[in-house]
Structure formats: C-alpha cells, structure tokens
C-alpha positions in Angstrom: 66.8 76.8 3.2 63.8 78.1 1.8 62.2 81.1 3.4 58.7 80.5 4.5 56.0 83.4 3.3 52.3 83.3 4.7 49.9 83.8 2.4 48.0 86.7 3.5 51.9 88.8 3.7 52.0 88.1 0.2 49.4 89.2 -1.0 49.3 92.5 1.2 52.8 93.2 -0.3 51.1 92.8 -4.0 48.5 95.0 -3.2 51.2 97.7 -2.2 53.2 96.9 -5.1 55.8 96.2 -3.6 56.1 92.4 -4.7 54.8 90.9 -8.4 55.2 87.8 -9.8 58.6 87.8 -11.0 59.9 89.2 -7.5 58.2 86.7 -5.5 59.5 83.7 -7.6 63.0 85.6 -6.8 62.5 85.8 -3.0 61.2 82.2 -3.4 58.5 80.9 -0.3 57.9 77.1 0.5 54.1 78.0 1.7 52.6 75.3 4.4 49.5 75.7 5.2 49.1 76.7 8.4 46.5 75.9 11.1 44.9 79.2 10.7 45.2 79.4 7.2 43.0 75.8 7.4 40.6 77.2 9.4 40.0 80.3 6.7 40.1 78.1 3.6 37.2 76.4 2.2 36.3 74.6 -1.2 33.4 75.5 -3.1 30.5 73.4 -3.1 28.5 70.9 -5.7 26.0 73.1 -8.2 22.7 74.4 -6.2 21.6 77.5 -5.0 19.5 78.7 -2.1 15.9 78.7 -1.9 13.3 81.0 -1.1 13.2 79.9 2.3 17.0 80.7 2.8 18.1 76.9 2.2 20.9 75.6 0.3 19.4 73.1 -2.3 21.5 70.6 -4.1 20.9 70.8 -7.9 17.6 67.8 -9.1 19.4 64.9 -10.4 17.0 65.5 -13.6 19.0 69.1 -14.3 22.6 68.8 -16.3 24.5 72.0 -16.6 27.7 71.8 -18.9 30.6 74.5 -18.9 32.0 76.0 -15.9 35.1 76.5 -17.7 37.8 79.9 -17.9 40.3 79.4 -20.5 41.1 75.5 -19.1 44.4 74.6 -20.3 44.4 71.6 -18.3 42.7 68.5 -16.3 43.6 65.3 -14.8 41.4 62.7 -13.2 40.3 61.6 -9.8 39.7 58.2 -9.7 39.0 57.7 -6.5 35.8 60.7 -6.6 35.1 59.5 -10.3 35.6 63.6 -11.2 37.7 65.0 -14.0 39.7 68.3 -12.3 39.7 71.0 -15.0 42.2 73.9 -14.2 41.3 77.4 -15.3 43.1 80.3 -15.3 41.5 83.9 -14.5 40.1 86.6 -16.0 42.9 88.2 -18.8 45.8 90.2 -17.3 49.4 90.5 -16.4 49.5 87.1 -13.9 49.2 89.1 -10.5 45.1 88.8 -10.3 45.3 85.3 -8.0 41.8 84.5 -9.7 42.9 80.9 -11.0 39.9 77.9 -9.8 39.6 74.7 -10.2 36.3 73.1 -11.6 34.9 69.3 -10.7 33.7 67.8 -13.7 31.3 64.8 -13.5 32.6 61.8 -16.3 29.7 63.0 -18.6 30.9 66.4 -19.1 28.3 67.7 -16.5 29.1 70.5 -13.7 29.8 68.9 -10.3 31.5 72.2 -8.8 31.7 74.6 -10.7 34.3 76.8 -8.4 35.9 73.9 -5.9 39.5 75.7 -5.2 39.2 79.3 -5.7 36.1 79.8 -4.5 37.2 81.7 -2.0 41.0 83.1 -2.1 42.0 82.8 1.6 45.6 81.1 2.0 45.4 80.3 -2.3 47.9 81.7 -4.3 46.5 80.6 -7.8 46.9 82.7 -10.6 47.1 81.1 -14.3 47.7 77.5 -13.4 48.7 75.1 -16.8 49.5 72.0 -16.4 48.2 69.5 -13.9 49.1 66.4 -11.8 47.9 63.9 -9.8 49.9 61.6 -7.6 50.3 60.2 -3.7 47.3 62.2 -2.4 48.0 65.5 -3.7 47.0 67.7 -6.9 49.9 69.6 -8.5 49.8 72.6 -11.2 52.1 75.2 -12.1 51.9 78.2 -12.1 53.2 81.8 -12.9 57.1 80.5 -11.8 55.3 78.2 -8.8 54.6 74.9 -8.5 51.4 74.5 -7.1 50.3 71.7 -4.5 47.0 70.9 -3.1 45.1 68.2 -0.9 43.2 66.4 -3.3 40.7 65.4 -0.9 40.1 68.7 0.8 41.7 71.0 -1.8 43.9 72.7 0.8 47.0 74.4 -0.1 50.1 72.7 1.2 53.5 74.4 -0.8 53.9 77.2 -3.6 57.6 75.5 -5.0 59.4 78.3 -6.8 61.3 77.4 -10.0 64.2 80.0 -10.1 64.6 81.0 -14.0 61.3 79.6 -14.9 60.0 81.7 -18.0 56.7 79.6 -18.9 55.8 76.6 -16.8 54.0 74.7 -18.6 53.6 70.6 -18.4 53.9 68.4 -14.6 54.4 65.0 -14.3 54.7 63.7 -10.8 56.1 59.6 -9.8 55.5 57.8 -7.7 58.5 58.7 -5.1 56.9 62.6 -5.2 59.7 63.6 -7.7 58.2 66.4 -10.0 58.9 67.0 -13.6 57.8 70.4 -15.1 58.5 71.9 -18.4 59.1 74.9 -19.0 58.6 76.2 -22.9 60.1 79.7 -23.4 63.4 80.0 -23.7 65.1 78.7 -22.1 63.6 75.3 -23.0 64.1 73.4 -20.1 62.5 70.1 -18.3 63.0 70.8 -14.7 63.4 68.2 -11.8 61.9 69.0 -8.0 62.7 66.1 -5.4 59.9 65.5 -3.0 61.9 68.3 -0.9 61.7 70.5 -3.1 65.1 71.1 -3.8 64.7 72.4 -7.7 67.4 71.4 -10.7 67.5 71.2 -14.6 67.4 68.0 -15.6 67.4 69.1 -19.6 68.6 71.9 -21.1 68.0 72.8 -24.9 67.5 70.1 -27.6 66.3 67.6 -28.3 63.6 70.0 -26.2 61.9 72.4 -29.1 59.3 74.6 -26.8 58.8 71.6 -24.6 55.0 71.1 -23.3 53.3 68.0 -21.8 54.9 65.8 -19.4 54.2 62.0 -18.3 55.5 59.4 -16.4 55.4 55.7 -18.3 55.3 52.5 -16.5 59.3 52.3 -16.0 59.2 55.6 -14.3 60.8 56.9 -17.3 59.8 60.9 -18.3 57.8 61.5 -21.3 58.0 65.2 -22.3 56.6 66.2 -26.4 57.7 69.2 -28.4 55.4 72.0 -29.8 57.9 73.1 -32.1 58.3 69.9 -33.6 56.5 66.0 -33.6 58.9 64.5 -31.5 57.5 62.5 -28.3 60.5 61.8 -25.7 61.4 59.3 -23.2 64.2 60.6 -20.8 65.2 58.2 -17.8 65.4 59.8 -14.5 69.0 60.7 -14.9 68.4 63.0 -18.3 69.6 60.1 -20.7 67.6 59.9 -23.5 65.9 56.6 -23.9 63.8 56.8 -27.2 62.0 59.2 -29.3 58.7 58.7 -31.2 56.5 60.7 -33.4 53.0 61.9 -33.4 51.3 62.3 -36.4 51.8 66.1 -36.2 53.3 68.3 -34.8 52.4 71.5 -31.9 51.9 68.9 -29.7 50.6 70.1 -25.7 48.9 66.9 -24.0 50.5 63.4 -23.6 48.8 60.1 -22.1 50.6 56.6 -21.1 48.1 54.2 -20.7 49.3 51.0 -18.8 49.9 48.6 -21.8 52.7 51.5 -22.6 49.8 53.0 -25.6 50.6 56.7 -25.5 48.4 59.3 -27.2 49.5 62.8 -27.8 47.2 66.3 -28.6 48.3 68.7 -31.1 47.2 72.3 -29.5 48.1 73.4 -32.8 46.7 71.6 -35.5 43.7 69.9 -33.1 44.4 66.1 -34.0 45.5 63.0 -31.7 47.6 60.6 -32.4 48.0 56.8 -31.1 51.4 55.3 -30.7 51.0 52.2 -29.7 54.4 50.0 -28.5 56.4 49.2 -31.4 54.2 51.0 -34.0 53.9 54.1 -36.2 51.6 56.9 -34.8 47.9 56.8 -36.2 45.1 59.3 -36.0 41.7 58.7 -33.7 40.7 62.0 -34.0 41.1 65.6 -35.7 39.5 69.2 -36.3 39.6 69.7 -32.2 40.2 73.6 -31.9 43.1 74.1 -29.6 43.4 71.0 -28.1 45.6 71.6 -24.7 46.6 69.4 -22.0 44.2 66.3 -21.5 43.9 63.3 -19.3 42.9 59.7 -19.0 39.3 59.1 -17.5 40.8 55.2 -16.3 36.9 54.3 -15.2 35.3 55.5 -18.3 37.8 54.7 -20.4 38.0 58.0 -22.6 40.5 61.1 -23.4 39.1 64.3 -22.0 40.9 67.1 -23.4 40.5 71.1 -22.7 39.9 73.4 -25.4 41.6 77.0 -23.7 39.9 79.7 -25.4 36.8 78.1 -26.4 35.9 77.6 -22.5 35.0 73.7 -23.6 35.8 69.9 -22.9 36.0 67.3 -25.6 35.8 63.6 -24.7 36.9 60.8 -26.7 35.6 57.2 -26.0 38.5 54.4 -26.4 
C-alpha cells in the first residue's frame, strides 16, 4: 500500500530540506485531494484585470493577447471547453521550485487563462510537468518522477503517482480503461505501465526504445511510443509485444498524433519537421523549419496540429 502524504507536509519538509525530489519519489505518496485541500485550491481566472473602481473586468472581446507561455513542452486538447491546455514548466532550477502552471489557450492561439492550475500553489505539487494527457475526465502530466492528475473541469489535484526508478518522464498516453503509459527517456529507456490503481510496472525495457519520448494510444488500444534517438515510430499491444514499426521522415522525434482513420503524424524536437504516415504508406513531410518542436496535440474541432515550441515560449498551429 501506498503511503498517503498531504500536500502542505510535503512541502514543509522541502522547505526544511529534509525531502527533494528524488527522496519523495522514494518514499512514494498517492495524494487525494482532500476536502480541505478543495476548499484552499482555486484555478486561475480568464485574462482581465480590475478597474479603477475595484472591479474585476473580463478582457473586451475586440482585445487578443497571444503568449502566456514558460518553456511549454506540452499541450493536449479540451474538446468539450474548445481550449488547447498548454503545460509549462517553471522558472530554471534544480526541479524543487513547485512553480509548473498550466495555460488555457483559445483555438486561435489567443490567451484564455493565462495561469488556470498554478495560480495559486495550495494542495499542487507541479514542478516541470512534460508530457500531457487527456482521458475519462481527468488531465494527466508527468512530472519530476510523478505522475500528475487533475480534474479537468475544475483543475483540482486528485493523485501525485510515483514511478520508482524514473530518470526522465517524459511522454503519457492514457486509454480508455484509465491505464497509463509513460516514457521515460534517460537511461534507463523504459515505457512504463500504471493501472487505473496505480500499481506502477515496466512494460518495455531497452530496444527497440532509443531515448523514448511521445506516447499515443491508436484506435485498437494499441501503444504508440517514437524514438529521439532514432526515426522509428512503434506500436506495442498492451502486453509489450511489438506489433509494427514505421518511420518518420526524420529522426529526434518528441510529439505523436493518431487521428481516427489510423493517420499518425509525428514532430521532430530535433530537426523541427512533421511527418504524415498515413495507413499503409511511406511517411511524407507537411511541414519543416519549426524550432524545437515538442509534444503537440490534435485540435479535433478545428481540425489543426498545435505544437509547443519549449524555449521559444511559442505555439505553432498547422491547419489539416
């Protein structure tokens, strides 16, 4: 059993020193938000500020302010709220600040909110989130050994998951059933499994892995997980067994999209191309010359590829 750790003992103990990042993946807390906690936390509202008159005015629907973004390695799309969720990790450090937000991004590129979790830090335990997932209600990331989840529609935090021997977690994928599938890409190159539980195993070890990064579920439930150190794009069944392998069109690959027809297009953090593979086919090019193009996702209303740019604190968007 998993020992449970409020949030506000953990973080006393890291201000004392006497727990960091590594020590508190060791010890390992399944964190439920409790009632209290609830009461403290709040999400951050749409852009506006407060008037002369002391009143809280909404932005005019005639203003558009782009940004909002801290080094955003990641985003995935609400549907349901129209919003892109952009993840962004904190100001520069050594992973114990617990300054991570997340930013609501209208379809157009356009601030909604720019702080929505992590505007204030009561009961979060966010430090440099990666990866991102969204799936039965609930918005995942991981995080500095954790994997992080959230209330989508009230951005409350519901369990810290530790990963025991995590290095770098860095892609999520989540099905259907709540099973979770995170890479991590430091050695050891692994693609973890976390049941709905959370009970925690390796479900790959080593190759055909090569500094592992984005992870996707397909329409069979199958696991999608593509290489940085290579092109390769792979399709594991739940089990581990290795069901296919495609290639991108280059190689350094971080984001992966399955769209339903089975079309899957892949990002190249590296070398700032995507490539299209659709069923069947070789991979083609759609786009290039996209500085560090990280983890994106699938705007399913808009119909467009919205991909994070990490250091250069930007979205792209490509139509499709």
């Amino acid at each position: 059993m998993l020992n449970v750790t409020k949030p506000k003992q953990l973080l006393g103990l890291r201000k004392l020193g006497l727990l960091g990042i590594n020590a508190s993946l060791v010890a390992g807390s399944l964190l439920l938000a409790s009632a209290s906690n609830a009461q403290e936390f709040r999400v951050g509202e749409p852009i506006g500020s407060v008037n002369e008159a002391g009143e809280r005015k909404p932005m005019s629907d005639n203003v558009k302010v782009y940004g909002a973004f801290h080094f955003s390695e990641s985003c995935t799309f609400d549907a349901k709220r129209n919003l892109i969720l952009a993840m962004n990790n904190g100001n520069p450090g050594d992973g114990t600040e617990n300054d991570g937000f997340v930013s609501l991004i209208n379809p157009d590129g356009s601030v909604h909110t720019p702080k929505w979790i992590g505007v204030t830090r009561d009961g979060l335990e966010l430090h440099q989130p990666l990866g991102s997932a969204i799936a039965n209600g609930s918005l995942y990331t991981v995080d500095s050994g954790f994997v992080r989840e959230f209330d989508l529609a009230t951005g409350t935090p519901l369990r810290n998951i530790p990963v025991p021997g995590a290095t770098l977690l860095n892609g999520i994928a989540v099905s259907a059933d709540g099973t979770i599938y995170a890479s991590n890409t430091r050695p050891p190159e692994r693609l973890y499994k976390i049941s709905a539980a959370g009970e925690v195993s390796v479900l790959i070890d080593g190759a055909p892995l090569a500094t592992p990064n984005g992870v996707a579920i397909d329409g069979n439930g199958d696991v999608v997980v593509v290489n940085i150190a290579d092109n390769a794009v792979l399709t594991f069944s739940p089990e581990g067994e290795l069901r296919n392998t495609e290639y991108a069109v280059e190689s350094g690959n971080d984001g992966i999209v399955i769209l339903e027809d089975g079309t899957k297009y892949v990002s190249s953090v590296r070398f700032g191309s995507v490539s299209r593979i659709a069923p069947g086919q070789e991979a083609t090019l759609i786009a290039e010359g996209i500085p560090s193009a990280a983890s994106m996702c699938y705007d399913s209303i808009q119909h467009q590829l919205v991909i994070p740019l990490n250091s250069n604190y930007a979205l792209a968007f490509i139509k499709l």
